[in-house]
C-alpha positions as CSV (number, residue, x, y, z in Angstrom):
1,X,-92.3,202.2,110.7
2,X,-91.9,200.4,114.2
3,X,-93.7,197.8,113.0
4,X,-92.3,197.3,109.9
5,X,-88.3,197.5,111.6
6,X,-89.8,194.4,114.0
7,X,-91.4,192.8,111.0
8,X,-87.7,193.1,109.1
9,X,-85.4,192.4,111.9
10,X,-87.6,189.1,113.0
11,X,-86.5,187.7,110.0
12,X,-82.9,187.4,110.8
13,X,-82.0,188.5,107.5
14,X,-78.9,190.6,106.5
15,X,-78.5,194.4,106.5
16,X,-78.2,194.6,103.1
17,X,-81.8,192.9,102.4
18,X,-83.8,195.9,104.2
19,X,-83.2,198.1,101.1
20,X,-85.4,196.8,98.6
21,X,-86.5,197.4,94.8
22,X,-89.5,196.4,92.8
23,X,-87.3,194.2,90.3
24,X,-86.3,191.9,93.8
25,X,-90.4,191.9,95.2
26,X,-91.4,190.9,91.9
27,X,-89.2,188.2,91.5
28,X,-90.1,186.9,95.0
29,X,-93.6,187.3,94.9
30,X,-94.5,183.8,93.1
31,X,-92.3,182.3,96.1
32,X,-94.8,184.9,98.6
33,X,-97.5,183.0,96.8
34,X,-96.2,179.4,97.5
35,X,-95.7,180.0,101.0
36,X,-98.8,181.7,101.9
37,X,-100.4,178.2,99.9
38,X,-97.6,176.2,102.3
39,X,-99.2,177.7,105.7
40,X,-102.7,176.5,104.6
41,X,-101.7,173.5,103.7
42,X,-100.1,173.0,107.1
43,X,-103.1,174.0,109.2
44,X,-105.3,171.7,106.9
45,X,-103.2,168.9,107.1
46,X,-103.2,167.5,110.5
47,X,-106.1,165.2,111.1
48,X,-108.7,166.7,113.1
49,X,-109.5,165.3,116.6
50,X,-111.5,165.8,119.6
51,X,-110.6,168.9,121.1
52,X,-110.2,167.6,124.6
53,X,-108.1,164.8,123.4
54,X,-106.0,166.7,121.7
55,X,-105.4,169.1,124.9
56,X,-105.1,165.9,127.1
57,X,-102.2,164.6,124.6
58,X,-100.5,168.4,124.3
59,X,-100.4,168.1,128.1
60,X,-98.1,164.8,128.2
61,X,-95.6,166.1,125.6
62,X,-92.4,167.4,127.1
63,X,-91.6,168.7,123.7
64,X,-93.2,172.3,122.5
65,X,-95.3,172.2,118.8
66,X,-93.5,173.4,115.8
67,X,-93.2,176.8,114.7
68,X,-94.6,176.9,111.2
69,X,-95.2,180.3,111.3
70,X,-92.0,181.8,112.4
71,X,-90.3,178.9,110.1
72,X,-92.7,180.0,107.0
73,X,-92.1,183.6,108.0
74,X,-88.2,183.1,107.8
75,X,-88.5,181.0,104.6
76,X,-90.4,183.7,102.5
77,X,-88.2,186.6,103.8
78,X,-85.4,184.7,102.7
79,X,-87.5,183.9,99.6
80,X,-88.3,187.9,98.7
81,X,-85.5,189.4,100.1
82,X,-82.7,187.4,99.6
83,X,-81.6,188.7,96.1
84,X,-80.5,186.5,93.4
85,X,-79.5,182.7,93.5
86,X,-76.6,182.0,94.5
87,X,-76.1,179.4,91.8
88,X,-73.9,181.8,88.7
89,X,-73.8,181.0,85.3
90,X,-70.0,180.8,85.1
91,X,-70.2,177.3,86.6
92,X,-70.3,174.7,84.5
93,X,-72.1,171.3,84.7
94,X,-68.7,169.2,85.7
95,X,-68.2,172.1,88.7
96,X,-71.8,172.3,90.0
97,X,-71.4,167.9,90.1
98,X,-68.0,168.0,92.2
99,X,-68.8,171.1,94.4
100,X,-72.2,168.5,95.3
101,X,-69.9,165.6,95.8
102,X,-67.2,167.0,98.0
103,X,-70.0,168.7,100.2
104,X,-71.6,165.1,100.9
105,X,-68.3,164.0,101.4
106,X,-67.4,166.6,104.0
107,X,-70.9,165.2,105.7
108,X,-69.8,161.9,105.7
109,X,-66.1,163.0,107.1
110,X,-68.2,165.5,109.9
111,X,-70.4,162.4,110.7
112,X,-67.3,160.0,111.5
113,X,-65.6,162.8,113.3
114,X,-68.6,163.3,115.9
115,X,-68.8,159.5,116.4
116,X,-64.7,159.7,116.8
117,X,-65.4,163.0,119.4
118,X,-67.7,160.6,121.4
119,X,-65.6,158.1,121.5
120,X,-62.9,160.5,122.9
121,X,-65.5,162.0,125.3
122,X,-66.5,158.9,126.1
123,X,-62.8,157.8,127.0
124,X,-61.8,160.9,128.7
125,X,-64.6,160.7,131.6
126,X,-64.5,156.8,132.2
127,X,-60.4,157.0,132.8
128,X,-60.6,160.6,134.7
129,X,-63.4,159.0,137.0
130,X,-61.9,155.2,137.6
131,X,-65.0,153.7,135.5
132,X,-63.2,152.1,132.5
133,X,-65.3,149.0,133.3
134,X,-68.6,150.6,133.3
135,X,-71.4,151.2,130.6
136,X,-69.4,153.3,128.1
137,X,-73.5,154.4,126.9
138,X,-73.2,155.9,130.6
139,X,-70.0,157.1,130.2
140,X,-70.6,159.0,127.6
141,X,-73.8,161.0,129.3
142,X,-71.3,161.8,132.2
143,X,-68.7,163.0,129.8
144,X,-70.9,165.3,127.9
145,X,-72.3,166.6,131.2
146,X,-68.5,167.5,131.8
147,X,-68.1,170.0,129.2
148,X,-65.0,168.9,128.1
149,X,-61.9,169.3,127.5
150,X,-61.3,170.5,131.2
151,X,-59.2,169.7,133.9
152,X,-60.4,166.2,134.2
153,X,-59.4,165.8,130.1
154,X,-56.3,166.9,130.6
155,X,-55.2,164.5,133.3
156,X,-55.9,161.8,130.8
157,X,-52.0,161.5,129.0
158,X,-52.8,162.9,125.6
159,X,-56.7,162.8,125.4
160,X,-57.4,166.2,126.2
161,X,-55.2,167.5,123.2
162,X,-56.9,165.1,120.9
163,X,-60.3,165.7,121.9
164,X,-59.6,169.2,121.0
165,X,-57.9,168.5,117.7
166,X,-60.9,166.9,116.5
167,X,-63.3,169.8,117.8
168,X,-61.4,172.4,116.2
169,X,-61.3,169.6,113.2
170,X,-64.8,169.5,113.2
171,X,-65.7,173.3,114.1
172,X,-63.7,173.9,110.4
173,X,-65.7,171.3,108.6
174,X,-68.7,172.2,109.5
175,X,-68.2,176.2,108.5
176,X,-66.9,175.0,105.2
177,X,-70.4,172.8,104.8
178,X,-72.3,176.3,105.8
179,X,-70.2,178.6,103.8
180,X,-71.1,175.6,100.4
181,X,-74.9,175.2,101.9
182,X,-77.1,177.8,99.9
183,X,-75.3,176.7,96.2
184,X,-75.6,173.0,96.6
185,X,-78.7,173.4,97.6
186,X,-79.6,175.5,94.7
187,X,-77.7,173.0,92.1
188,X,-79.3,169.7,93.6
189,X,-82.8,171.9,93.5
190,X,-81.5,172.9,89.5
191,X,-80.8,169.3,88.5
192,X,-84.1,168.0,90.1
193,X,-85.9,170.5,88.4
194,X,-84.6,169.6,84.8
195,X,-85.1,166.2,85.5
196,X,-88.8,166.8,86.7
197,X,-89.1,168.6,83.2
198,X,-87.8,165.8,81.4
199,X,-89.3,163.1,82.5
200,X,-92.9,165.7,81.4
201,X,-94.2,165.9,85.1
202,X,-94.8,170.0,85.2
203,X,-97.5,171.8,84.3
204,X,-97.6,172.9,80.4
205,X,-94.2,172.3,80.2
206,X,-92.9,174.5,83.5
207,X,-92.1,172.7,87.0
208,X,-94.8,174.2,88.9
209,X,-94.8,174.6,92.0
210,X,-91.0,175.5,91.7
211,X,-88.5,173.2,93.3
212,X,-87.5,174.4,97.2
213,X,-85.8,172.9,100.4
214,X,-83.3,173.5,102.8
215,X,-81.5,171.5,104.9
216,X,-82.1,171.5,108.1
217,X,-83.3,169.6,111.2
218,X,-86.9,168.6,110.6
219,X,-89.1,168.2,113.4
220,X,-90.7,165.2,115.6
221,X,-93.6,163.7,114.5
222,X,-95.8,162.6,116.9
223,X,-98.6,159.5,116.1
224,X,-101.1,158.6,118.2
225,X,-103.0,155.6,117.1
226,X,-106.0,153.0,119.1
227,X,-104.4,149.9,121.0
228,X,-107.1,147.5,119.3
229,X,-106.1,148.6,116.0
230,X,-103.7,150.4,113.8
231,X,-105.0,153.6,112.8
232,X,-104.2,157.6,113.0
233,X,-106.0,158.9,115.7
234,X,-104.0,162.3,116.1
235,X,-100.3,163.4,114.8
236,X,-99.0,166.3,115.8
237,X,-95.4,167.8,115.0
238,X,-93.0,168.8,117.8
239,X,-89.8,170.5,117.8
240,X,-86.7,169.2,116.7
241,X,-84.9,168.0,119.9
242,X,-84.3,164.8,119.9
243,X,-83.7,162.9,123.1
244,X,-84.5,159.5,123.6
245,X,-85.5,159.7,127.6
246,X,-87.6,162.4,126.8
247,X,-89.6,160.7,123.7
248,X,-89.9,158.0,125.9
249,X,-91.2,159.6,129.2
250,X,-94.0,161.5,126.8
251,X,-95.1,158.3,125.2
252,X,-95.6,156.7,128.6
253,X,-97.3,159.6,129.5
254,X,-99.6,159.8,126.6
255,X,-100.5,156.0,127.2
256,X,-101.2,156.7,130.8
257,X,-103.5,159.3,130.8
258,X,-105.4,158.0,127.3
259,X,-104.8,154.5,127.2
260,X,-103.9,154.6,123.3
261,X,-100.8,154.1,121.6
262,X,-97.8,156.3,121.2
263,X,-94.9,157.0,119.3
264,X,-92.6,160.0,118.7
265,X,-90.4,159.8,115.4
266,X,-87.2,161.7,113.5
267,X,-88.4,162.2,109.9
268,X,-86.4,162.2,106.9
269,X,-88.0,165.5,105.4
270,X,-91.1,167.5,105.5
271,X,-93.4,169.0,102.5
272,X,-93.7,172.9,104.0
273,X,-92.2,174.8,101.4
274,X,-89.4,175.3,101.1
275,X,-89.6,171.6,101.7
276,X,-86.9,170.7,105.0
277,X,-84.7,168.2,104.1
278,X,-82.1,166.2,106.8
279,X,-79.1,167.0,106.0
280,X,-77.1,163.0,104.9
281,X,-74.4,162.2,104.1
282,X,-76.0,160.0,101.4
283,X,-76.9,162.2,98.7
284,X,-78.8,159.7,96.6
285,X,-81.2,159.5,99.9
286,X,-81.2,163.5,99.4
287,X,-82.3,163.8,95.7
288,X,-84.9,160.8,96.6
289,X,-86.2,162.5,99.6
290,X,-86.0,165.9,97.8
291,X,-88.0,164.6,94.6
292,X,-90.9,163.2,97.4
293,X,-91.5,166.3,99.1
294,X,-91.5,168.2,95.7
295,X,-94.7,165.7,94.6
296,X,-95.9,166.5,97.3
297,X,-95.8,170.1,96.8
298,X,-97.1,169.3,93.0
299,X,-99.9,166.8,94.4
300,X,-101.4,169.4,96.8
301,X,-103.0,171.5,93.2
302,X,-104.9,168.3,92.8
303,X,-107.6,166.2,94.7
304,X,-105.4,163.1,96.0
305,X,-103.1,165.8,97.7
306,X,-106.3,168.3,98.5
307,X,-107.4,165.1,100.6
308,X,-104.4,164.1,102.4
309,X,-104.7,163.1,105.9
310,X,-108.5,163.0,105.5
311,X,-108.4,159.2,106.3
312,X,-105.6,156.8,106.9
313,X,-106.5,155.6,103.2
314,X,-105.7,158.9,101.6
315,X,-102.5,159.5,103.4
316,X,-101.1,156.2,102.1
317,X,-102.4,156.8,98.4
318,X,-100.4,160.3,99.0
319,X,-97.3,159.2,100.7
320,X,-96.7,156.4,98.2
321,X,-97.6,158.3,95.0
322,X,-94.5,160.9,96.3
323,X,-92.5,157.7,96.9
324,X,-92.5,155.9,93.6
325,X,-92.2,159.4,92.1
326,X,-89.5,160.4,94.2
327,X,-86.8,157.5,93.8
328,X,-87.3,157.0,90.7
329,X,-86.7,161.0,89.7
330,X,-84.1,160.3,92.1
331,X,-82.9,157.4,90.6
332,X,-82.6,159.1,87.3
333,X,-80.5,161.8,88.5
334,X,-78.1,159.6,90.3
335,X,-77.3,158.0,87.3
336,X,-77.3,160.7,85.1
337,X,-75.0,162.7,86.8
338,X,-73.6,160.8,89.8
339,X,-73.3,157.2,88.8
340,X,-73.4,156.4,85.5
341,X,-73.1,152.8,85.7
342,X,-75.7,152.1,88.2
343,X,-78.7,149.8,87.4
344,X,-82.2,151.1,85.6
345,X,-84.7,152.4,87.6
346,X,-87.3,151.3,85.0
347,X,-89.9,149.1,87.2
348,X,-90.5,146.8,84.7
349,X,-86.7,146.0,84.5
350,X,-87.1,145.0,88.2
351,X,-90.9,142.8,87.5
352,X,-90.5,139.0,88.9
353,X,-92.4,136.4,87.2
354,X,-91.9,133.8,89.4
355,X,-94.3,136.2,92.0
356,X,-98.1,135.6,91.8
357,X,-99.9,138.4,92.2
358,X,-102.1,139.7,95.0
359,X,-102.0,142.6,94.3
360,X,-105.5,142.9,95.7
361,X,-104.7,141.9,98.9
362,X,-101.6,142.1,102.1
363,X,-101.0,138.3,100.6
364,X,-98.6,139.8,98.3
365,X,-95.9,139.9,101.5
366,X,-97.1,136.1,102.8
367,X,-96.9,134.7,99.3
368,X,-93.2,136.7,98.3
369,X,-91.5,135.4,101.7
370,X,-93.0,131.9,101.2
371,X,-91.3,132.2,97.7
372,X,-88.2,133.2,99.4
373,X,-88.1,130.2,102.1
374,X,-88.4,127.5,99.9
375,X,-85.8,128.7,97.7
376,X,-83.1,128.8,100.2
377,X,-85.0,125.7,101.8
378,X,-84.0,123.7,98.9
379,X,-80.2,124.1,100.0
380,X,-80.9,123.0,103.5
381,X,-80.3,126.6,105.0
382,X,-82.7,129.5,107.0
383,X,-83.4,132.0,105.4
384,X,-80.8,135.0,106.2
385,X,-82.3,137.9,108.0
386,X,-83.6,140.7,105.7
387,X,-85.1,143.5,107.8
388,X,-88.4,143.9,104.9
389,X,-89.4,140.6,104.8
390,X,-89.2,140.2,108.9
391,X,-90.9,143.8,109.5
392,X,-93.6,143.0,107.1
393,X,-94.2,139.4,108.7
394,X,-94.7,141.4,112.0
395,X,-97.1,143.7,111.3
396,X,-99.4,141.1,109.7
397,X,-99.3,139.1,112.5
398,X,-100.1,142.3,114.6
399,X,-102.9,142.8,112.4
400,X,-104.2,139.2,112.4
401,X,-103.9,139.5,116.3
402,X,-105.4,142.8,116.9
403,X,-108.5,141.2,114.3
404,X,-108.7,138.5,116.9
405,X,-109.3,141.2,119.9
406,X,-106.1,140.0,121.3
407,X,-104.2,143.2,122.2
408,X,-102.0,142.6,124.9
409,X,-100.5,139.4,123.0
410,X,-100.0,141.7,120.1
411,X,-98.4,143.9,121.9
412,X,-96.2,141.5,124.1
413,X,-95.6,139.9,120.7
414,X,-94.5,143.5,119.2
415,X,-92.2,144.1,122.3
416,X,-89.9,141.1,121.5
417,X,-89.5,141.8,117.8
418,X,-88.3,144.6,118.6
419,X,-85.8,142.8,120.5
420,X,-85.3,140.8,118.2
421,X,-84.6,143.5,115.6
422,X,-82.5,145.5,117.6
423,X,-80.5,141.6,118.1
424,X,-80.3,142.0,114.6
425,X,-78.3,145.4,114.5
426,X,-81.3,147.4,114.1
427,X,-81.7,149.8,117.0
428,X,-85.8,150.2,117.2
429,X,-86.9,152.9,120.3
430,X,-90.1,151.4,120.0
431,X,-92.8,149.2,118.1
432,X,-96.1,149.6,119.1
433,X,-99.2,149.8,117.0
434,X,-98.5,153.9,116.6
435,X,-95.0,153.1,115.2
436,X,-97.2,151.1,112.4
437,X,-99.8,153.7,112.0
438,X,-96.9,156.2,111.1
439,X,-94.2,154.1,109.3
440,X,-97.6,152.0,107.5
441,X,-98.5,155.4,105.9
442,X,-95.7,154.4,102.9
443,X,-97.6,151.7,100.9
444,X,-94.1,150.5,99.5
445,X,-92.3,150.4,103.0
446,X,-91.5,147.3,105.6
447,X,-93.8,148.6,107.8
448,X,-97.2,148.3,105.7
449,X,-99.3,145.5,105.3
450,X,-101.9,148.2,102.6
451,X,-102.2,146.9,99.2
452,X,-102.0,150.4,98.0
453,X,-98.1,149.7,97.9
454,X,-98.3,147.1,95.7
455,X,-101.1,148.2,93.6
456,X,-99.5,151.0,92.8
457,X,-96.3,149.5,91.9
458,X,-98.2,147.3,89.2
459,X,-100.1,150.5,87.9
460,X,-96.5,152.3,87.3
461,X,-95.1,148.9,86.1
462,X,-98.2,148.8,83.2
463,X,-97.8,152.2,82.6
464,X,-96.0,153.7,79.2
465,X,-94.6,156.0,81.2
466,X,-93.9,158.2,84.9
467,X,-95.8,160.6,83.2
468,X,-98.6,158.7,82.3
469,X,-98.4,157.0,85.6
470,X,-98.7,160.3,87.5
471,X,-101.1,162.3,85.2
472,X,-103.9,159.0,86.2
473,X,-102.5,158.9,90.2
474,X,-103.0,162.7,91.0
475,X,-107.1,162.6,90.4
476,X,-108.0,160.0,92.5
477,X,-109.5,160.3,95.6
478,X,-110.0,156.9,97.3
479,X,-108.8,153.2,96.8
480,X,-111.7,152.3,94.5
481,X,-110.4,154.8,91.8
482,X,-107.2,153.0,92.4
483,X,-108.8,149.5,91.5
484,X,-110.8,151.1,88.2
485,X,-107.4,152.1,87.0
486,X,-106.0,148.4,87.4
487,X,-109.5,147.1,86.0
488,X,-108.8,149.6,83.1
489,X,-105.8,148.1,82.1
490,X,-106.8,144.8,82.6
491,X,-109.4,144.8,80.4
């Protein structure tokens, strides 16, 4: 019974869950099923290394690993004991779609009133200290260092009073967003679902494995790729604590003592299940992002997501199946219910003649800038700055340099287009060869230089429909089943 009362009380879960019936453990034992297929997945999923390595890079990392277990453990006693959904009958389409709009409003107001507390902050410590001139990045550390208010805020006239206004302001909205959390999550999860079943991507007609996340702050993910090429040599996920000097001093330290590559990144979500979701304040991102870890979820009954991580190959193929999938279930949601009068997500409304195909090969991203260039050449201006096109012009010259044995130059190169980009209002930490090993993972992102991306956008583009499209995707196991399917349809 000792055991069982630490088993229960682990959990963190309210009184009232401890008393249980058979009606409530049968209704959560599918979800004790799921989870239990979640953990495997998680400690088959990380690409295996040498063991020394692996200890060596552990070493260097200031962060701790992940707790899947106690997060899984948590998830499933919330899953068994936690009763009934909180979503009720009594409320009606129009209510479930304005309760999910005003929460993502209330993020967005939350989000502009920590930037307008920082500001404050910010304000407060440079006046109470005589540095009004000085870095206001450096004034900020100092001011958050000073606990304010305190007696330093309140010398500033006025300051002190409202940088507590807008705590207090912000303490309110944010127990309002966690007193609304569990139901949006459980209508975003509702309409996902129904659009999963509509668009016939379940299994016989039910949206297996059921549809699960919850917000929350996902974990680090740390790559660790070769410096002569770009390639997964080890990931590893790290708790969630992000801090730029810290990710920094571990990457440097990984580098050091190995001499390969590293980088340390915030991800949008994560497939565990219940899949973790970030919590944005853009909830179109949300039911995209949602939709992708839910493939992924589907995908791991079937051998593409059985052989994820297994190469560098196979994670693309997975990562870009759940991205096609997921905007455009997304998509179709957003318009649906949220935006009526936004544009199609049918690919083939979005096809562009005037682009030759390579779908074969990276040329696809040479040939569509070239197309591009001449274009605006033709009015005798440069071509305005479009983060894609320049991302995916850097990697290929990374990998054309890298090719050439030219490391150092590719990564002197890499250093000033990052520069470059962050010139260009796009803060990048870092860009190194593991920052393309972990971003080049998504075949349709600014960061690849696969064809898988585009290969797989022309197989949903000549397919009759998602369903189709997924129904050939989820059996294949390699690129080469990738090009029979193209072949296929060429022929």
């Amino acid at each position: 019974m000792e055991r069982l009362d630490f088993i229960v009380s682990s959990l963190n879960l309210p009184g009232s869950y401890i008393f249980l019936n058979p009606a409530q453990l049968w209704r959560g034992s599918w979800k004790a099923i799921a989870l239990l297929a979640a953990l495997l997945l998680i400690g088959g999923s990380v690409p295996r290394s040498i063991p020394m390595r692996a200890h060596i890079i552990k070493s260097a990392v200031a962060l701790p690993d992940f707790n899947f277990f106690a997060w899984e453990l948590n998830a499933l006693g919330m899953a068994v004991f936690g009763g009934e959904s909180p979503l009720k009958d009594g409320l009606d389409e129009d209510a479930q779609i304005g309760l999910v709009q005003a929460y993502f409003e209330r993020a967005k107001m939350i989000s502009e009133k920590e930037a307008e507390l920082d500001g404050l902050v910010s304000e407060v410590a440079s006046a109470a200290t005589g540095d009004a001139e000085s870095d206001p990045f450096q004034a900020s550390v100092r001011a958050k260092q000073r606990a304010v208010p305190s007696g330093d805020a309140i010398a500033v006239p006025g300051r002190g009073m409202m940088v507590e206004e807008a705590r207090l302001e912000l303490a309110g909205l944010r127990r309002q967003q966690s007193s609304d959390r569990s139901l949006v999550e459980a209508i975003l999860q509702k309409q996902i679902r129904e659009e999963i079943r509509e668009a016939d991507l379940g299994l016989l007609g039910i949206v297996w494995p059921p549809v699960q996340f919850a917000f929350i702050e996902p974990p680090l993910k740390l790559t660790v790729s070769p410096r002569d090429r770009i390639s997964t040599l080890h990931s590893r996920v790290l708790q969630a604590d992000y801090d730029p000097v810290t990710l920094e001093e571990s990457e440097h330290a990984i580098q050091a003592i190995t001499g390969l590559s590293a980088h340390i990144s915030q991800i949008g979500g994560m497939a565990v299940f219940p899949a973790m979701v970030v919590e944005s304040s853009s909830l179109k991102w949300v039911l995209e992002t949602v939709a992708h870890e839910w493939v992924h979820h589907y995908l791991f009954l079937f051998p593409l997501g059985l052989r994820y991580a297994s190469s560098d190959e196979a994670t693309t193929l997975n990562e870009t199946v759940a991205e096609i999938v997921g905007v455009e279930i997304g998509e179709r949601v957003w318009r649906r219910l949220y935006d009526p009068s936004a544009p199609s997500a049918d690919p083939a409304a979005g096809s562009n003649d005037d682009i030759p195909c390579a779908c074969s090969t990276a040329d696809l991203w040479a040939q569509t800038y070239e197309l591009e260039q001449s274009r605006w050449e033709r009015y005798g201006r440069p071509l305005g700055f479009d983060f894609r096109r320049e991302m995916r012009e850097t990697r290929l010259h990374v990998d054309r340099l890298l090719k050439a044995g030219h490391v150092e130059a590719a990564e002197v190169y890499m250093e000033g287009r990052r520069r470059y980009f962050v010139a260009q209002g796009y803060p990048l930490r870092v860009l190194n060869q593991a920052y393309f090993a972990f971003n080049g993972s998504y075949g349709t992102g600014a960061a690849s230089s696969n064809p898988i991306g585009p290969m797989l956008e022309q197989l949903r583009e000549e397919s009759d429909s998602l369903a189709h499209f997924f129904g050939q995707v989820r059996w294949f196991t390699s690129l080469a089943d990738l090009e029979k399917a193209l072949q296929a349809n060429g022929e």
